[in-house]
C-alpha positions, 0 to 999 in steps of 0.5 A: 140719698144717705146723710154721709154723702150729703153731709160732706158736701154741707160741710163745704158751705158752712159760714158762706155768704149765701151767694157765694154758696150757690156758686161752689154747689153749682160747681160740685158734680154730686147728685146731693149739691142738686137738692142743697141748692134747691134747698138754700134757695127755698131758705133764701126766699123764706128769710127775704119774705117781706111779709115776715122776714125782711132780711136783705138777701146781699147780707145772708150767711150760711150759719148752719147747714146739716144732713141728719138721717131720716126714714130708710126704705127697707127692700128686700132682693132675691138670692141664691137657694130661695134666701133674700138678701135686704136692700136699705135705702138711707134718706137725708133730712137737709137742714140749712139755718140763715143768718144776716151776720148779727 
């Protein structure tokens, strides 16, 4: 999924407690709030680790959530007169950074 369309809905969850940004992305009806939930949840788990972390998960806040670009996948589709016209699909890397609001 392209960087733009992601970035517009990690906008919308920057400086949220981290539970009330699970609740606006299961509301917003994009393909791209999907992979930033499951992305939030994997950064959630990753700072209430009690082998490393030991944040208290009701303390957690979105400081940071970016979508840069990544890799495109470059296709190629058949067009009239024997020419091909190129097919670029755009891929995201989604960024979420956690603090506990020190």
């Amino acid at each position: 999924m392209s960087p733009s369309k992601v970035g517009q809905v990690t906008r919308l969850i920057q400086g949220l407690s981290a539970s009330s940004a699970l609740e606006v992305l299961r509301v917003i009806p994009r393909k791209s709030a999907r992979m930033i939930e499951k992305t939030l949840k994997s950064a959630i788990a990753n700072a209430t680790d009690p082998n490393s972390h030991k944040l208290d998960p009701a303390l957690l806040r979105v400081k940071e959530a970016v979508a840069n670009e990544g890799p495109r996948l470059k296709r190629w589709q058949p067009k009239a007169r024997g020419s091909a016209g190129p097919i670029i699909k755009r891929t995201s890397h989604i960024q979420i950074i956690l603090t506990d609001g020190q």
